[in-house]
DSSP file (Angstrom, degrees, kcal/mol; ACC not computed):
  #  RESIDUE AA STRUCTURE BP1 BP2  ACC     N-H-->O    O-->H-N    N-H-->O    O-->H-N    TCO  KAPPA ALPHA  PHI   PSI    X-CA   Y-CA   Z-CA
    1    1 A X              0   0    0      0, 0.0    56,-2.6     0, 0.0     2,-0.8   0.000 360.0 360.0 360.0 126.6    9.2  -13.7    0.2
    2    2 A X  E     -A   56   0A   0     54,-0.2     2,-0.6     2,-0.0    54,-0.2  -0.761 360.0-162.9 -93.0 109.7   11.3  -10.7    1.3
    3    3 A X  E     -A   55   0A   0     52,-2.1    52,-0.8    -2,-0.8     2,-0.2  -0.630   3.6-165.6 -77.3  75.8    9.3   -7.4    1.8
    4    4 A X        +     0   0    0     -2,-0.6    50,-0.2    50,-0.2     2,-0.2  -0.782  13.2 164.2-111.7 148.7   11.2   -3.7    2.0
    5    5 A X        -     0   0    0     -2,-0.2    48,-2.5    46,-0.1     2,-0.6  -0.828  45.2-116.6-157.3 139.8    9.8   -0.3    3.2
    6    6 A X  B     -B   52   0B   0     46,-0.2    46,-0.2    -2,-0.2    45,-0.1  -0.730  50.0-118.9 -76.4 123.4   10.9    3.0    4.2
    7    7 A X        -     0   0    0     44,-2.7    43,-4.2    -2,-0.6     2,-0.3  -0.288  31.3-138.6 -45.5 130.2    9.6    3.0    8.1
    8    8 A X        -     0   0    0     41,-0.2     9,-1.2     1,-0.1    41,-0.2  -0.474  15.2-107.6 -94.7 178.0    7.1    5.8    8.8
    9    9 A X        -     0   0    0     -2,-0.3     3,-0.4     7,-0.2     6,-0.2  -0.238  18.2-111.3 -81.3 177.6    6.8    7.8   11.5
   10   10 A X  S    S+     0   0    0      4,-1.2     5,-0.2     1,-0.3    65,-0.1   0.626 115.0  15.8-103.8  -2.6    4.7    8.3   14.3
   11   11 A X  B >  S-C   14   0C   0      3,-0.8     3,-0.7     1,-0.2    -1,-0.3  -0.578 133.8 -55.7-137.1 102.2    3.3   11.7   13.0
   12   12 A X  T 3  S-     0   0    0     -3,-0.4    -1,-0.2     1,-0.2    37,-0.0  -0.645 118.6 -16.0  80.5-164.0    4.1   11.8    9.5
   13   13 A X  T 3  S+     0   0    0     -2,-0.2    -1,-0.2    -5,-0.2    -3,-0.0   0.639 122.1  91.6 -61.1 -29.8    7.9   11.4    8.7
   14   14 A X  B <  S+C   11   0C   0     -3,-0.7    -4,-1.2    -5,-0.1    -3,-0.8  -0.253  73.7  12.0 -37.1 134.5    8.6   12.1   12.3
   15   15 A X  S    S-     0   0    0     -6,-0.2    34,-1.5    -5,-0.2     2,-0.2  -0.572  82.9 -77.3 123.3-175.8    8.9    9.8   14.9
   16   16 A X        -     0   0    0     32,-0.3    -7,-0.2    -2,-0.2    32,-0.1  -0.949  49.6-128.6-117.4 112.8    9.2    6.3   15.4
   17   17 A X        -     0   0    0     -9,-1.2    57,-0.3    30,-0.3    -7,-0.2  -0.441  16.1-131.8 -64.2 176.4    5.1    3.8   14.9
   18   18 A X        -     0   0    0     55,-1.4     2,-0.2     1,-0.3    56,-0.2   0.632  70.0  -4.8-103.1 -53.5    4.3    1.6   17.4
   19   19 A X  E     -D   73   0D   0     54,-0.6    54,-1.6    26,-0.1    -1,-0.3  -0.943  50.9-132.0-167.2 158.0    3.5   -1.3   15.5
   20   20 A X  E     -D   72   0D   0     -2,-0.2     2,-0.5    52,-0.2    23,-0.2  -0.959   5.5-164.6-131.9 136.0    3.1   -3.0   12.2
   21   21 A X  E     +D   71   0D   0     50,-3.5    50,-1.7    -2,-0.3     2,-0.5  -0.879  19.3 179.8-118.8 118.5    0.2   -5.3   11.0
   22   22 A X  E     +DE  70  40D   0     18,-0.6    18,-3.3    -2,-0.5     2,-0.4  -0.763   6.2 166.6 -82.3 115.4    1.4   -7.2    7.8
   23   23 A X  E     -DE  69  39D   0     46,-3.4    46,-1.7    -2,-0.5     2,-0.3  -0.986  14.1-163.3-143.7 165.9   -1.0   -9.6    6.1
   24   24 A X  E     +DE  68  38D   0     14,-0.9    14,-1.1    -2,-0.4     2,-0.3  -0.906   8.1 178.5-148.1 151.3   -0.9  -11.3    2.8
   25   25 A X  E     -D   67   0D   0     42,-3.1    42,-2.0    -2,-0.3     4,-0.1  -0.912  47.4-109.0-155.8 177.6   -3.6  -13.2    0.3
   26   26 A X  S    S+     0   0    0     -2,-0.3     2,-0.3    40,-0.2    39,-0.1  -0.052 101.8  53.8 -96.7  20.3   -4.0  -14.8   -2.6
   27   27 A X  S    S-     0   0    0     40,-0.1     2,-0.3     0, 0.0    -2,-0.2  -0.920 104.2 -77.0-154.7 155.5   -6.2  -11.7   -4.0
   28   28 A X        -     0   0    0     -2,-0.3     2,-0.4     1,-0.1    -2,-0.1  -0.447  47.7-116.9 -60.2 128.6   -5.4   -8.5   -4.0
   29   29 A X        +     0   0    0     -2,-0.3     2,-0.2    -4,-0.1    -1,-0.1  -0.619  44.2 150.7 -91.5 126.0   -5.6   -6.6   -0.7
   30   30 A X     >  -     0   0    0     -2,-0.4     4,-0.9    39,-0.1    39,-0.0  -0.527  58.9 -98.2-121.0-158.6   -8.2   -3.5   -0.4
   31   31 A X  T  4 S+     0   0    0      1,-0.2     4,-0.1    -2,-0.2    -2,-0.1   0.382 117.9  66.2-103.0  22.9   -9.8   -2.3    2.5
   32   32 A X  T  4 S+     0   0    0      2,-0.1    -1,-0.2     3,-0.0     3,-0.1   0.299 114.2  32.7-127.7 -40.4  -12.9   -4.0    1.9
   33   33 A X  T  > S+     0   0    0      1,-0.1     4,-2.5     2,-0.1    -2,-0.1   0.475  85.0 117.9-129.5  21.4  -11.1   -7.6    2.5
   34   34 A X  T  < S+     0   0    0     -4,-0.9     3,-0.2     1,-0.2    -3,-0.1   0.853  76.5  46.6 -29.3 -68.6   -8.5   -6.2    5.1
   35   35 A X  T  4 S+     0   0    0      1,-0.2    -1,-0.2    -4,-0.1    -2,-0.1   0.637 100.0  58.8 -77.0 -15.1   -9.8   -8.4    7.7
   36   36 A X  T  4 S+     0   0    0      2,-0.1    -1,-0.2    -3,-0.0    -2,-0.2   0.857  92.4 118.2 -89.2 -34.4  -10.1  -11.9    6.0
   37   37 A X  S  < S-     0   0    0     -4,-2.5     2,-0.3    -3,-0.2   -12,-0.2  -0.127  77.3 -98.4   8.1  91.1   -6.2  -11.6    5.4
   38   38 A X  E     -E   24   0D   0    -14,-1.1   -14,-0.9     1,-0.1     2,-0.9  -0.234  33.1-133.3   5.1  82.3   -3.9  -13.3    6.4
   39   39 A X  E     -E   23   0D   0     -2,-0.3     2,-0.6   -16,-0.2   -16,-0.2  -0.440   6.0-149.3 -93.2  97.8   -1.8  -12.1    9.7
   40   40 A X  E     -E   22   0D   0    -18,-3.3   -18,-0.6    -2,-0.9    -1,-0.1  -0.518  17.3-161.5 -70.2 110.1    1.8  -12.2    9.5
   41   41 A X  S    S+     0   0    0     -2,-0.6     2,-0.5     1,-0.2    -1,-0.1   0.483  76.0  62.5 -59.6 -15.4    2.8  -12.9   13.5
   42   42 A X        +     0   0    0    -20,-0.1     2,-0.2     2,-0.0    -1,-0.2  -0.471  67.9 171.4-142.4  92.9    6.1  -12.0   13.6
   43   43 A X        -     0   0    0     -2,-0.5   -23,-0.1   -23,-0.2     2,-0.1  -0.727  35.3-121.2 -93.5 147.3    6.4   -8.1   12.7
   44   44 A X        -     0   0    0     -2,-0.2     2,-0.5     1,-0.1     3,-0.1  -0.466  40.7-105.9 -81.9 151.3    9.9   -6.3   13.1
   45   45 A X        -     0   0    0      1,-0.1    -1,-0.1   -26,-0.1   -26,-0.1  -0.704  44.3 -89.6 -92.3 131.3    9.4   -3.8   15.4
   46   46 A X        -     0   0    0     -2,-0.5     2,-0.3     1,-0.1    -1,-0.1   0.607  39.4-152.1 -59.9 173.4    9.3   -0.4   13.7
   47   47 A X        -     0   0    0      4,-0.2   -30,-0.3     1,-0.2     3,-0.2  -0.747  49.5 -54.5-117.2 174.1   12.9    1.4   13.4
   48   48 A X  S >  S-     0   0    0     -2,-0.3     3,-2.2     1,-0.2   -32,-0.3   0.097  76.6 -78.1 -67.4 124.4   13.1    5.4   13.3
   49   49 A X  T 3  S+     0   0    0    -34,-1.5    -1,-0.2     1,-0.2   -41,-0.2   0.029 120.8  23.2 -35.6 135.6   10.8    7.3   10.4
   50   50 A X  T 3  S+     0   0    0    -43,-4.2    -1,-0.2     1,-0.3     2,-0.2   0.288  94.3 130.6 102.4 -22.1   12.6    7.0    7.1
   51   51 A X    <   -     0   0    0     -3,-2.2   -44,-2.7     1,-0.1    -1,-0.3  -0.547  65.2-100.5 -87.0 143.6   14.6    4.0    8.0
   52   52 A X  B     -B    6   0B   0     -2,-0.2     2,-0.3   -46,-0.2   -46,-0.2  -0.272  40.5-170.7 -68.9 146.5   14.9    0.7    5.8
   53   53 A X        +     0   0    0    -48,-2.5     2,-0.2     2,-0.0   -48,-0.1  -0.688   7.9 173.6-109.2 159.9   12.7   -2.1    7.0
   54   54 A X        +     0   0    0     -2,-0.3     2,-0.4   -50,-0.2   -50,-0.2  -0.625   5.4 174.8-174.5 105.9   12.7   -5.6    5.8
   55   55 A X  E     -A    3   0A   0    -52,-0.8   -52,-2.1    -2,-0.2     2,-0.3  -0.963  21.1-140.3-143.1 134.8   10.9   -9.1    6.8
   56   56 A X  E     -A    2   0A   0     -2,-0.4     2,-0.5   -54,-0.2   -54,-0.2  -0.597   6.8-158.1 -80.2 153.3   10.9  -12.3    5.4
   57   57 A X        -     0   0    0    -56,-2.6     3,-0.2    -2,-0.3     2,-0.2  -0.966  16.5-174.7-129.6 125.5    7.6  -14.7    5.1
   58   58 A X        +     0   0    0     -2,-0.5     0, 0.0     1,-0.1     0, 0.0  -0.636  58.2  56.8-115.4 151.8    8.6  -18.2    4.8
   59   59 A X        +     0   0    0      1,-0.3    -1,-0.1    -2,-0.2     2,-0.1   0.535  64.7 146.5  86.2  13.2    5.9  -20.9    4.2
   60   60 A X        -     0   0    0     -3,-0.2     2,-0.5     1,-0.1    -1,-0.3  -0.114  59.1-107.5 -63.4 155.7    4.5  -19.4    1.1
   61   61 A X    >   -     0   0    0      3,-0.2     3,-1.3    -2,-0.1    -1,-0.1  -0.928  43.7-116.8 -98.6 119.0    3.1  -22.2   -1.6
   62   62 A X  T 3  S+     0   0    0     -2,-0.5     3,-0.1     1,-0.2    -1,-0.0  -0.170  98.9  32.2 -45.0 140.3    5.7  -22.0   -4.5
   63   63 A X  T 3  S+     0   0    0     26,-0.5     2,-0.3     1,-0.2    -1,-0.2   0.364  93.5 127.6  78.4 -17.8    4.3  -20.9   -7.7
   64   64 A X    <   -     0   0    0     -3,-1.3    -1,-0.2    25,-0.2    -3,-0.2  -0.844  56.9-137.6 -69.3 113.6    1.8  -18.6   -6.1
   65   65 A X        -     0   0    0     -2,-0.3     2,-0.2   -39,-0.1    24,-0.2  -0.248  34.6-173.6 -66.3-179.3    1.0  -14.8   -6.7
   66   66 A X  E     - F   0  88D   0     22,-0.9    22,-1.6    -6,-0.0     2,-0.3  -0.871  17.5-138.8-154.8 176.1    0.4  -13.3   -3.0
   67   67 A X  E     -DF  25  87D   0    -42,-2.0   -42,-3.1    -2,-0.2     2,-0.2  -0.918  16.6-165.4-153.8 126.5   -0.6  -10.1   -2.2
   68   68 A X  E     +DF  24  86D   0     18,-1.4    18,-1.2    -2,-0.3     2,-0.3  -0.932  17.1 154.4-161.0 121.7    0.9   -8.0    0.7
   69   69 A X  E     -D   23   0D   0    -46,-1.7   -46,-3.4    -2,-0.2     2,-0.4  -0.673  16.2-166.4-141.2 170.0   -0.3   -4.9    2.5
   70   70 A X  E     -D   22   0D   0     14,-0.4    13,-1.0    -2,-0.3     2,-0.4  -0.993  12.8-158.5-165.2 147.7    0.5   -3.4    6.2
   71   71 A X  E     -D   21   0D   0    -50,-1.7   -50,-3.5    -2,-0.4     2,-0.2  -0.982  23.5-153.2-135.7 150.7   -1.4   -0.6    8.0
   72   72 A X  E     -D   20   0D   0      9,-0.4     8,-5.0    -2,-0.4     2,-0.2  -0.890  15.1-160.8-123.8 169.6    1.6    1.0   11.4
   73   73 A X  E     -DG  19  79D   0    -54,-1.6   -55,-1.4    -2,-0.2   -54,-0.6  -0.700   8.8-130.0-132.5-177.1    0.0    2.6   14.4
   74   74 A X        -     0   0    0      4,-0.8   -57,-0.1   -57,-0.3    -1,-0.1  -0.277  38.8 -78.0-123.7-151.0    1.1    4.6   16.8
   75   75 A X  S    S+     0   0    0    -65,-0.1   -58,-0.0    -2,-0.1   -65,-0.0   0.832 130.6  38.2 -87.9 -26.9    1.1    4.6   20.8
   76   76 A X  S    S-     0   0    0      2,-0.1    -1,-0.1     0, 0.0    -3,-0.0   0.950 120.6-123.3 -71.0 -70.2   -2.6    5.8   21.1
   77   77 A X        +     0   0    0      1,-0.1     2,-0.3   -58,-0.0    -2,-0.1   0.164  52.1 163.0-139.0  94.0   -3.0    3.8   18.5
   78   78 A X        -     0   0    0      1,-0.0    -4,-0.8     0, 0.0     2,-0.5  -0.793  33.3-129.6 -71.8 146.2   -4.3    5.7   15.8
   79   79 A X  B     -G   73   0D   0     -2,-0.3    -6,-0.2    -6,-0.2    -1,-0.0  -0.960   3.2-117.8-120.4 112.0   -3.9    3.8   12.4
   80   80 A X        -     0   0    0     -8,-5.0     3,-0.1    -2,-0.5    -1,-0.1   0.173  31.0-105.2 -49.8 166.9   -2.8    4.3    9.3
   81   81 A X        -     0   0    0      1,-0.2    -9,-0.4   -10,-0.1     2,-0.3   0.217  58.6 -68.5 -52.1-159.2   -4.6    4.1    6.4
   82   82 A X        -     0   0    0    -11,-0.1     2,-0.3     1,-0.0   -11,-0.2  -0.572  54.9-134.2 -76.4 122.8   -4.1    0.6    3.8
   83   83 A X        -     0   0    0    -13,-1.0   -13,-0.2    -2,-0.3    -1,-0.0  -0.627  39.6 -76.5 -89.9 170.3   -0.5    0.8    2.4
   84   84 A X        -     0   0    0     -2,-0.3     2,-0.6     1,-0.1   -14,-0.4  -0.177  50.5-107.4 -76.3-166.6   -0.3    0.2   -1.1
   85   85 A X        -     0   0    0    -16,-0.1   -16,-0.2    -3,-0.1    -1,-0.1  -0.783  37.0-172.5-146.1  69.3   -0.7   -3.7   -2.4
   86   86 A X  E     -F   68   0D   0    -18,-1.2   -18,-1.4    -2,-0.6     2,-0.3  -0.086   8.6-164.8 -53.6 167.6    2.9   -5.3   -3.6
   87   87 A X  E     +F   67   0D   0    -20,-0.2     2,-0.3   -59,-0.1   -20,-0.2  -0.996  18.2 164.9-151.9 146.0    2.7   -8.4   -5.0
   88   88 A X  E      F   66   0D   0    -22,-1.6   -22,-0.9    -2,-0.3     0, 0.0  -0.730 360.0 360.0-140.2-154.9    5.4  -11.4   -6.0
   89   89 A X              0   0    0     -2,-0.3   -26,-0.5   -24,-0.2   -25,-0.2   0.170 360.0 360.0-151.8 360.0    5.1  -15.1   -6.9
């Protein structure tokens, strides 16, 4: 499953984040079942606010919705909110 996002920044649109956590389920992701997620291990590390982003996750069950959501941090790290909750099959 291929995922693309505009990178954010590290305050706002500014900036370069720190870091990405990506995770995926078989239910829809809220912030309420953030942590039983799934943790995709190998996030690109972010490029420049504004800039395209893109990672595949291979080893997905064929035939299966999933559900895929990312919070970026910064250096501190303060942490974003939830990012919204794409979905494919």
């Amino acid at each position: 499953m291929a995922l693309v996002w505009r990178a954010p920044g590290d305050d706002g649109m500014i900036g370069t984040a720190s870091e990405y956590d990506i995770r995926y389920s078989t239910q829809t992701i809220t912030a309420l079942n953030w942590e039983t997620a799934t943790r995709f291990d190998d996030e690109p590390t972010p490029k420049l606010a504004g800039e395209l982003e893109t990672v595949t996750i291979r080893g997905l069950h064929s035939v299966t919705d999933y559900y895929f959501a990312m919070k970026s941090s910064d250096e501190v790290p303060n942490i974003s909110s939830l990012s919204n909750c794409a979905t494919g099959t």
